[in-house]
C-alpha positions as CSV (number, residue, x, y, z in Angstrom):
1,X,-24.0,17.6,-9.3
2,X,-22.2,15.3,-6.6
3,X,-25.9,14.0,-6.2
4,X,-26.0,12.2,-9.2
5,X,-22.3,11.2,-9.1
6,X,-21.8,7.4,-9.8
7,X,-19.4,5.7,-6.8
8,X,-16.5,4.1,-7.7
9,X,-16.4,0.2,-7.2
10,X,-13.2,-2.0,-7.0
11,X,-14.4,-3.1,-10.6
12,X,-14.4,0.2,-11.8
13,X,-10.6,0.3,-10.3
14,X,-9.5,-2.8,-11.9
15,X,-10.9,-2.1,-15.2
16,X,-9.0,1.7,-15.0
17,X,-6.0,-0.4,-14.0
18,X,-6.1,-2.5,-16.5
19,X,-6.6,0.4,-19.2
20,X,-3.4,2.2,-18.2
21,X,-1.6,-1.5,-18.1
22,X,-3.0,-2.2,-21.7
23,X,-1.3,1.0,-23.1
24,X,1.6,0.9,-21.0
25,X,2.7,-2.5,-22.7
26,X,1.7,-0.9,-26.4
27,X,3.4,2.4,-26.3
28,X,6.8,0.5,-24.7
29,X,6.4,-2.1,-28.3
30,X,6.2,1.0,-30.1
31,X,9.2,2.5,-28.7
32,X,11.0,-0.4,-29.0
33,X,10.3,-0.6,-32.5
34,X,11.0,3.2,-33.1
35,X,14.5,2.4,-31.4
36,X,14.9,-0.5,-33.4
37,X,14.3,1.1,-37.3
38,X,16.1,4.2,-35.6
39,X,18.8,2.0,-35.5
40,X,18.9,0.2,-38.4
41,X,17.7,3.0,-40.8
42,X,20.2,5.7,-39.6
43,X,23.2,4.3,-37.7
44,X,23.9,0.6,-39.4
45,X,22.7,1.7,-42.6
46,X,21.2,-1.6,-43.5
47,X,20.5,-2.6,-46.7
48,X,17.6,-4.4,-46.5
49,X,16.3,-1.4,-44.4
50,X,17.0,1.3,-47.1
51,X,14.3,0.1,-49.3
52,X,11.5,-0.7,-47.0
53,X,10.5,0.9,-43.0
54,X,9.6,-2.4,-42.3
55,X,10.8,-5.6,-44.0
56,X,10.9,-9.2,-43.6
57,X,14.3,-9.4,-41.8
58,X,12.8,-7.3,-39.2
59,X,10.0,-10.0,-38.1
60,X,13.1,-12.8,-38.4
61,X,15.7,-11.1,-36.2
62,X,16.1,-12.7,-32.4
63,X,17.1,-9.3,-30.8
64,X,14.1,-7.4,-32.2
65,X,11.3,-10.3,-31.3
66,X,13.3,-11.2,-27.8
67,X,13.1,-7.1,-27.3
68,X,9.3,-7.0,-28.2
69,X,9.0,-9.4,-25.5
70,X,11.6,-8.2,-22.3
71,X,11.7,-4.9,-23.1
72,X,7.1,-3.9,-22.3
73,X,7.7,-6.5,-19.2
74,X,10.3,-4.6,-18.0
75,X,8.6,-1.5,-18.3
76,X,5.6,-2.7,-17.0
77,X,7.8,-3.9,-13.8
78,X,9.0,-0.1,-13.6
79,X,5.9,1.6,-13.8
80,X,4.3,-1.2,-11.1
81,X,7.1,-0.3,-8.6
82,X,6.8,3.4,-9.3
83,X,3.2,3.5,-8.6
84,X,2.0,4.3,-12.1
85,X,-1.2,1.4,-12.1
86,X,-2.4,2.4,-8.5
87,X,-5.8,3.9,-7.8
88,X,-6.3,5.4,-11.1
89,X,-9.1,7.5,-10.3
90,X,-6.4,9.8,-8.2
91,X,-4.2,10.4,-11.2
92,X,-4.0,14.2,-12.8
93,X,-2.5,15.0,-15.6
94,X,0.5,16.8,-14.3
95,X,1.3,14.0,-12.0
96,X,1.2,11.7,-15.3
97,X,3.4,13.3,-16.9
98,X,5.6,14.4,-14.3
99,X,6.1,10.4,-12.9
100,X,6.7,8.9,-16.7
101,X,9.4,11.4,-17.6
102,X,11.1,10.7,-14.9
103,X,11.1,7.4,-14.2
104,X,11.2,6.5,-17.9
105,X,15.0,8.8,-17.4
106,X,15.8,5.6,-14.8
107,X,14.7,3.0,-17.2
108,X,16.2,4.4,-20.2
109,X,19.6,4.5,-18.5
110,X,19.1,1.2,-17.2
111,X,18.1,-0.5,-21.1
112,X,20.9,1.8,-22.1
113,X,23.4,-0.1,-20.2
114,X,21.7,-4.0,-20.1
115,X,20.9,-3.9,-24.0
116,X,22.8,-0.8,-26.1
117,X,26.3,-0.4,-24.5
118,X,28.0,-3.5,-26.2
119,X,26.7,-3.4,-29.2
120,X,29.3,-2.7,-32.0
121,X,29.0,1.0,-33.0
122,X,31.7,3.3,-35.7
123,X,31.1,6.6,-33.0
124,X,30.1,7.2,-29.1
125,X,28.0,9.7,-30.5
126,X,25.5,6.8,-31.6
127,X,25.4,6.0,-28.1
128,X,24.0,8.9,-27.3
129,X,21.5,9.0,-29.9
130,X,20.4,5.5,-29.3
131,X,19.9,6.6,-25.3
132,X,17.9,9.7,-26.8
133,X,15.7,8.1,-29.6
134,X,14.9,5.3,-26.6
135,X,14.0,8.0,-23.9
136,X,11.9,9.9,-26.5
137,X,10.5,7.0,-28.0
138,X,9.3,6.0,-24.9
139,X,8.0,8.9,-23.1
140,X,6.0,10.3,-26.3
141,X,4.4,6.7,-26.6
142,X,3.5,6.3,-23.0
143,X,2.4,10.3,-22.7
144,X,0.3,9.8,-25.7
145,X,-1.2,6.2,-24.4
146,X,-1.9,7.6,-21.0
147,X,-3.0,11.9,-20.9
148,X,-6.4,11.0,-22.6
149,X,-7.3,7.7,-20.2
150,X,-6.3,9.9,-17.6
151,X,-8.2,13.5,-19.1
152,X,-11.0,11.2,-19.6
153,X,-10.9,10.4,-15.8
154,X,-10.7,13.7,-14.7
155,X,-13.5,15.4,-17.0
156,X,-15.6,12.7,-15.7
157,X,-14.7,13.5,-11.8
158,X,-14.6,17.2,-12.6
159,X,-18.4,16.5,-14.5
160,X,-19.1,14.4,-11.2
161,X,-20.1,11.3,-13.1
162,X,-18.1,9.6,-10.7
163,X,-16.9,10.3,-7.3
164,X,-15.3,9.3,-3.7
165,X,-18.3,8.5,-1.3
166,X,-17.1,11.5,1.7
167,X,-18.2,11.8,5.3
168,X,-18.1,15.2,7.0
169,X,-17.2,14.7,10.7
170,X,-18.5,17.7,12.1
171,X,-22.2,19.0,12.0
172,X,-21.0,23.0,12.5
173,X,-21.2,25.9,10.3
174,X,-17.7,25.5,9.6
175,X,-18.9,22.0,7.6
176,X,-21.8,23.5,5.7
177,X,-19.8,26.6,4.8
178,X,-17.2,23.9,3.2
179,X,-19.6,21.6,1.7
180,X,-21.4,24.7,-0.1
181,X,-17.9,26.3,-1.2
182,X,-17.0,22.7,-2.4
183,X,-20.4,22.5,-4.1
184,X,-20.3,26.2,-6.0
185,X,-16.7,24.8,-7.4
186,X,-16.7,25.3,-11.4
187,X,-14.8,21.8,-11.4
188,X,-16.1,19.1,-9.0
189,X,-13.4,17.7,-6.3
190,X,-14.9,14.3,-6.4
191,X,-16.9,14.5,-2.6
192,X,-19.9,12.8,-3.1
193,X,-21.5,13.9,0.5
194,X,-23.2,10.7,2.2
195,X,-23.9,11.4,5.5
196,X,-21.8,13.7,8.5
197,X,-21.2,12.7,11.8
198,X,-21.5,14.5,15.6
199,X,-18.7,15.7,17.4
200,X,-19.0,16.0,21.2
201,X,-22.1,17.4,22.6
202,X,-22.7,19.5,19.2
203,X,-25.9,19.3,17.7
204,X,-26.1,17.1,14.6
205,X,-29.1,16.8,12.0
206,X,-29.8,17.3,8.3
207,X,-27.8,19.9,6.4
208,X,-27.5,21.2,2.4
209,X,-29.1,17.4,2.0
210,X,-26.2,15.6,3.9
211,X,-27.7,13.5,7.0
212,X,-26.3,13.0,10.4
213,X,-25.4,8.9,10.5
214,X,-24.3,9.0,14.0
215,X,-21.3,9.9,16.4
216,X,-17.6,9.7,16.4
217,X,-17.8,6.8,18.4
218,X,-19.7,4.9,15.1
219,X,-17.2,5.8,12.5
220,X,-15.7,2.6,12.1
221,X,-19.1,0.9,11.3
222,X,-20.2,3.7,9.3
223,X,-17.3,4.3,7.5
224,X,-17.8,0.4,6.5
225,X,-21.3,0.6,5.7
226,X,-21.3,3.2,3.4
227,X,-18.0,2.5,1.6
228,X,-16.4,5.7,2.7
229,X,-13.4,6.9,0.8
230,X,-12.9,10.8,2.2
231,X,-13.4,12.1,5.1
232,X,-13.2,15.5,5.8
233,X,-13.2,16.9,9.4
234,X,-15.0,20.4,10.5
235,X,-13.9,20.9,13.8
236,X,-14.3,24.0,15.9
237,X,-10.7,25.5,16.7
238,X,-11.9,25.1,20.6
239,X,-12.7,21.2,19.9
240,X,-8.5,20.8,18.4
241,X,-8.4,18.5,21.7
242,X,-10.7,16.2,19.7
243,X,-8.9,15.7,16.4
244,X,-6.2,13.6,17.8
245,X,-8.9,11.0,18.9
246,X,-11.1,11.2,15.9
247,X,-7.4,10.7,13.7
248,X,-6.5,7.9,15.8
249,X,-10.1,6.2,14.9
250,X,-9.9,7.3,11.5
251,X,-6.2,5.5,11.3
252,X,-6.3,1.9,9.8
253,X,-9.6,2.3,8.1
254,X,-7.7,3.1,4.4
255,X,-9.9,6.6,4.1
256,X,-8.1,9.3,2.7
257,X,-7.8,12.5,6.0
258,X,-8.5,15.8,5.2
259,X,-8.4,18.7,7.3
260,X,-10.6,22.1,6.9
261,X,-7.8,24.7,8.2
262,X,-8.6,27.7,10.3
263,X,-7.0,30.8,10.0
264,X,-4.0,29.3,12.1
265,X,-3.4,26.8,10.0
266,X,-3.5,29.0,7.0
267,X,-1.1,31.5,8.8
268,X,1.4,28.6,10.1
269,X,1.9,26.9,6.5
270,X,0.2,24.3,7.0
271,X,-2.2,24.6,4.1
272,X,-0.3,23.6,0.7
273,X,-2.6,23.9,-2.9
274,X,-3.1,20.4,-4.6
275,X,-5.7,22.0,-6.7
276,X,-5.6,25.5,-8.9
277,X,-9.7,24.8,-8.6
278,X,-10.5,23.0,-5.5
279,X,-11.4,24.2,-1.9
280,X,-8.5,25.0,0.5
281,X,-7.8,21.5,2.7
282,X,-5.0,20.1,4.8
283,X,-4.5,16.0,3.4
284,X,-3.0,13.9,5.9
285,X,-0.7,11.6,4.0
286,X,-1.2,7.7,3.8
287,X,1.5,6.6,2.1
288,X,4.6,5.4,5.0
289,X,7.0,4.6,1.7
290,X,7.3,5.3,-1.7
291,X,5.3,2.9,-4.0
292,X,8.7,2.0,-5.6
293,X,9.4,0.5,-1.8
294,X,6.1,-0.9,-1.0
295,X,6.4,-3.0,-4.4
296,X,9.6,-4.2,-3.6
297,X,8.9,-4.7,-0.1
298,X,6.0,-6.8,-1.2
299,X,8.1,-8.4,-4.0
300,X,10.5,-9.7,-1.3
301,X,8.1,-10.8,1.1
302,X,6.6,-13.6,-1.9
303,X,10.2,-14.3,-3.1
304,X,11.4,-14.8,0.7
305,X,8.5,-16.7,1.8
306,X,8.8,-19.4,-1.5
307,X,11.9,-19.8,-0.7
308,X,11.5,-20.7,3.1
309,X,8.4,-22.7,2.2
310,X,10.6,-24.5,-0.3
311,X,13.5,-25.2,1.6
312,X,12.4,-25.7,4.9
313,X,10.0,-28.3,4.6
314,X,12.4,-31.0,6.3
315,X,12.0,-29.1,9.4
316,X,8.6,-28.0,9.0
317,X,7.7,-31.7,8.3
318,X,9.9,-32.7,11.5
319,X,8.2,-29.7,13.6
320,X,5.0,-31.2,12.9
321,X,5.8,-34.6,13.8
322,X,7.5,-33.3,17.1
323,X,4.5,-31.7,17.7
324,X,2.4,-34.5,17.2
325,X,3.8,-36.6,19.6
326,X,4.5,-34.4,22.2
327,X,0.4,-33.8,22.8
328,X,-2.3,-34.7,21.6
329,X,-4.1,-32.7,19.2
330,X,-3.5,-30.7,15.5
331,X,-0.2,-30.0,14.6
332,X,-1.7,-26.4,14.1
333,X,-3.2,-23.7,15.8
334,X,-5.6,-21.1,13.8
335,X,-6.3,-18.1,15.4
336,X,-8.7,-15.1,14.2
337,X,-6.4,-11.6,13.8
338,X,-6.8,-8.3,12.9
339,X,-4.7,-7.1,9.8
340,X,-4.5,-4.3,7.6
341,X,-7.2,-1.7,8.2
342,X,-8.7,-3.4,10.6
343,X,-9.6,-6.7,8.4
344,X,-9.6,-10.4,10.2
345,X,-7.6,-13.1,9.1
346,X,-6.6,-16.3,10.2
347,X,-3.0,-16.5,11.7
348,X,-1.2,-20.7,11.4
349,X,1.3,-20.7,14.1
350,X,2.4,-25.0,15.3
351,X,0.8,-25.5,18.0
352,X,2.8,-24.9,21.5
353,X,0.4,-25.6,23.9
354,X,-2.1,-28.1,25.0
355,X,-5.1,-28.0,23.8
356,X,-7.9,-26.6,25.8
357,X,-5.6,-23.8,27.2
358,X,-8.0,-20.8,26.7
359,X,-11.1,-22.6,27.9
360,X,-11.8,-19.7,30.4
361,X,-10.9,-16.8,27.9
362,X,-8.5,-15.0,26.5
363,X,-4.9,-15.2,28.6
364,X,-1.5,-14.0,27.1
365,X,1.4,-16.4,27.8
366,X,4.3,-16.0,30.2
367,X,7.6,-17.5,30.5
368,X,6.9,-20.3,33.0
369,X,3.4,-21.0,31.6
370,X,1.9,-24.0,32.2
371,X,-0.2,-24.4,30.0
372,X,3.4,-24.2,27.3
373,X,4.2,-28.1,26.1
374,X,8.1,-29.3,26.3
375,X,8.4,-29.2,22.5
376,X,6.4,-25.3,22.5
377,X,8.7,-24.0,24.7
378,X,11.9,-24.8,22.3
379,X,9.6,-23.4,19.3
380,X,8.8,-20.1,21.0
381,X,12.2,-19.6,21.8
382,X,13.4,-19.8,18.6
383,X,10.6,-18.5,17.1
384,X,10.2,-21.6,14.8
385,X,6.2,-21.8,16.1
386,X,5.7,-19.0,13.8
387,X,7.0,-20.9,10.5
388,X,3.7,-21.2,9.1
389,X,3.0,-18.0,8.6
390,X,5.0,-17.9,5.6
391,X,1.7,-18.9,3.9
392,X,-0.2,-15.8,5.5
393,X,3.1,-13.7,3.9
394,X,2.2,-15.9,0.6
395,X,-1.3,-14.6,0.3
396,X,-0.9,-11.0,1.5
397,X,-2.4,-11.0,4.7
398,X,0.6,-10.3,6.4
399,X,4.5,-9.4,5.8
400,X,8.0,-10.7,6.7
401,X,8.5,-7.0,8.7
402,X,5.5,-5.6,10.4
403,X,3.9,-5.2,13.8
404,X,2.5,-8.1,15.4
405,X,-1.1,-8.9,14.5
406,X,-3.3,-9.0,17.7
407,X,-6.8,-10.9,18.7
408,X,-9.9,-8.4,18.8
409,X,-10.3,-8.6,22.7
410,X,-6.6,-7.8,23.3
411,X,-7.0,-4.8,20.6
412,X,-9.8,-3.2,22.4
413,X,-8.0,-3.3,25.6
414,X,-5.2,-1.7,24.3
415,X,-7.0,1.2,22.5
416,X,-8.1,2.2,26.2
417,X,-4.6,3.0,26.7
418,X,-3.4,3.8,24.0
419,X,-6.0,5.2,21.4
420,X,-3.4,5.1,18.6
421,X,-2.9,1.7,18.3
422,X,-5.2,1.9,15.4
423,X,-2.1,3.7,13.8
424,X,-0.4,-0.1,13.3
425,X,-3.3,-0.9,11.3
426,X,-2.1,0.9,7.9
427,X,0.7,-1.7,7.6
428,X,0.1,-5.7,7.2
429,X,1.3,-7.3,10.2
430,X,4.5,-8.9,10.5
431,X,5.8,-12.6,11.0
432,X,8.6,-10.3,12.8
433,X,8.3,-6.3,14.3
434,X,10.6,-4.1,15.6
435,X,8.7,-4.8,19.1
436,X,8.8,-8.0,19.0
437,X,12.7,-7.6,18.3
438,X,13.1,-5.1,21.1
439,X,10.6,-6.7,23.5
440,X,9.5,-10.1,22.8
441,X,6.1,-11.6,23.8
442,X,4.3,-9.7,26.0
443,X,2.8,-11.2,29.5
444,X,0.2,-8.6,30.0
445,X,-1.9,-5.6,28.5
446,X,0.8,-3.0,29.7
447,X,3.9,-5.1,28.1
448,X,1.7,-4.9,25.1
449,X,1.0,-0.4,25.3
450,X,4.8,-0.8,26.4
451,X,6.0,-2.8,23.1
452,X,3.2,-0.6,20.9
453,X,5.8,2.4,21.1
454,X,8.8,0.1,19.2
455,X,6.1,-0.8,16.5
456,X,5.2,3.0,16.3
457,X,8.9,4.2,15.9
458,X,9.3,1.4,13.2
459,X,6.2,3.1,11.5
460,X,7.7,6.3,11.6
461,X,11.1,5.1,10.1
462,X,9.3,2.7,7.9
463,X,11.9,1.9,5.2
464,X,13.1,-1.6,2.9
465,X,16.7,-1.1,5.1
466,X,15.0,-1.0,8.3
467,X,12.9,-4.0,7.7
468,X,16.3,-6.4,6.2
469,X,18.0,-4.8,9.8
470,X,14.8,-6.6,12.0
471,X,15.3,-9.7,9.5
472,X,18.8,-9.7,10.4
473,X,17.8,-9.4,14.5
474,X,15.2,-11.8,14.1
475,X,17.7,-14.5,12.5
476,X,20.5,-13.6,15.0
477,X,17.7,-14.6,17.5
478,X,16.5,-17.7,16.4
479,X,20.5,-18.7,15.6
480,X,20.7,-18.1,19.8
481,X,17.6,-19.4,20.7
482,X,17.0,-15.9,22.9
483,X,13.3,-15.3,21.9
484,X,11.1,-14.0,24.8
């Protein structure tokens, strides 16, 4: 069965998407609609409505056409921050109904108060009804628009017509005792088994139909090549030692982590049921914050980054032309980074050196560096060199708040002292960090393991008040001109 399954491409998610985006906007017009006839049927007692459910004055009235317009927008902004249109192929039906009851309760009570509570009414009981009638409205719609995309999806997973393209890491008996319990499963998971990989000195060859694509030190590039979406590690309880470092490669790649548990794990808790049907695994979580807060987060980091664009650009324009005639050479400097799950982009950053100042390699900087112009050396220490990367914010390849994005060389320096470095990589990277609050630029590789631990505690504590508490540092910085 998960031979013939059909992988998922990012069309297939955007079309999904779109689906559940397209029925989101109907059933909220429909409930609007239902509130609206509620309204005038039973609690105004309208004349023109007693003799027809839907008459002219209905199309003419401004509050009913403004409301068929704000009112699906809203909800369409609620359901985007709650998480509602993400990766629709993971969606089940109790978590559908589960997430729209409540969080159509927090924008019921919100309507209730920007729209209903002023409006002229002969009891407070109509209050009440009008708060119900626009809850139930609602929630019926949306439930009704939604359970039969989302039993469609998972008939078609549990038919596996479709499914998650899954490498076992782990070649042991332990894997193909899993992949057959996974396989003898009256409802398909959704693992469609591509290849497995070799741990340590274990041998590794072809098993139940699933080949060996290489070792643990390949995972990246195989993980890339083959569009891996699960991974699910088999390892021995005597090879625990390993899992750390196979997690810590794993990090930053976007794959969903799960775990098959031994009987410790079983006995210590560990193991919790997210399927009445499915085989018995430990998932490591991605998710650092709610979806609400990684919306919002994201929402802030466009709306802040227009606004700096906008207002800044007297200084940005009289950056440039200090920078211009302090050296010679482009008011710029582009450098290749690595961003979220370890993809490249190109950092913009005003140039504060001369040009030429890497001509021998790779160097990190250092507070009486040479090779650091007059005019760099006010930029760097108040951060304004790092201006342009409001753009990078703009486009998504980085954030206001986030760990610093690093060079490729420096990166694979790093992860030979600190293998979970990787860790950073399931955030975008930041114009500002916690590190880079705490420790500033870093001279040399062991600064750089030394700030690392900052940026992990920020990932750890990962929240929208942590990240406006480094914007306020970072501010108070540049305001004192104090940045290392």
């Amino acid at each position: 069965m998960a031979a013939t399954a059909k992988p998922i491409t990012s069309l297939d998610r955007r079309w999904a998407s779109a689906r559940y985006v397209l029925g989101d906007v109907l059933a909220s017009a429909v409930a609007w609609m239902t509130l609206y006839l509620f309204r005038k049927h039973y609690l105004e007692f309208a004349p023109a409505f007693q003799n027809a459910w839907f008459p002219e004055e209905m199309w003419l009235d401004d509050n009913f056409r403004y409301g068929l317009m704000f009112v699906p927008t809203f909800w369409l902004g609620l359901y985007g921050l709650a998480g509602m249109h993400n990766d629709p192929y993971r969606r089940h039906r109790s978590l559908e109904v589960g997430q729209v009851l409540w969080t159509n309760l927090l924008g019921a009570l919100t309507l209730f108060f920007v729209l209903i509570l002023d409006d002229a009414i002969s009891s407070y009981t109509q209050y009440y009804q009008s708060l119900l009638v626009l809850y139930a409205a609602q929630s019926t719609a949306v439930i009704a628009f939604r359970l039969p995309l989302t039993t469609r999806t998972v008939k078609r997973v549990h038919r596996g017509e479709v499914a998650f393209n899954t490498l076992i890491v782990g070649c042991n008996e332990q894997a193909v005792s899993t992949v057959r319990e996974i396989r003898s499963l009256r409802r398909n998971p959704g693992f469609r088994f591509v290849g497995s990989i070799q741990v340590g000195e274990e041998g590794c060859e072809t098993f139940e139909g699933i080949p060996c694509l290489g070792s643990t030190g390949q995972m990246a590039d195989i993980i890339a090549e083959h569009s891996i979406e699960e991974v699910i590690l088999a390892v021995r309880s005597s090879e625990h030692g390993e899992l750390e470092a196979i997690i810590n490669r794993l990090e930053g790649t976007g794959v969903g982590i799960k775990i098959i548990p031994d009987i410790y794990d079983i006995l210590s808790g560990l193991v919790r049921m997210q399927s009445l049907f499915g085989a018995p695994l430990i998932a490591i979580r991605k998710e650092i914050m709610p979806s609400w807060q990684v919306a919002v987060k994201r929402g802030m980091d466009i709306v802040i980054s227009l606004f700096a664009l906008f207002v800044l650009t007297p200084l940005l324009l009289g950056i440039a032309l200090a920078v211009k005639l302090s050296s010679k050479g482009p008011v710029l400097f582009h450098q290749e980074r690595v961003g979220r799950w370890g993809a490249p982009f190109m950092i913009h950053k005003f140039r504060s050196m001369y040009v030429g100042s890497e001509r021998n390699g790779p160097q990190l900087s250092s507070d009486h560096d040479p090779r650091i112009t007059p005019v760099g050396r006010v930029l760097r220490k108040t951060r304004m060199d790092e201006l342009p990367q409001f753009f990078n914010v703009l486009i998504g390849e980085m954030s206001l708040v986030g760990p610093r994005p690093e060079r490729q060389h420096y990166i694979d320096l790093i992860a030979q002292k600190a293998a979970h470095y990787h860790h950073l990589h399931k955030v975008r990277p930041g114009i500002t960090s916690w590190g880079q609050v705490k420790y500033g630029y870093a001279e040399n590789v062991d600064e750089m393991v030394q700030r690392l631990r900052f940026d992990l505690i920020y990932l750890e504590n990962m929240s929208l008040a942590l990240d406006l508490k480094i914007l306020t540092y970072t501010v108070w910085i540049v305001l004192r001109g104090r940045g290392k």
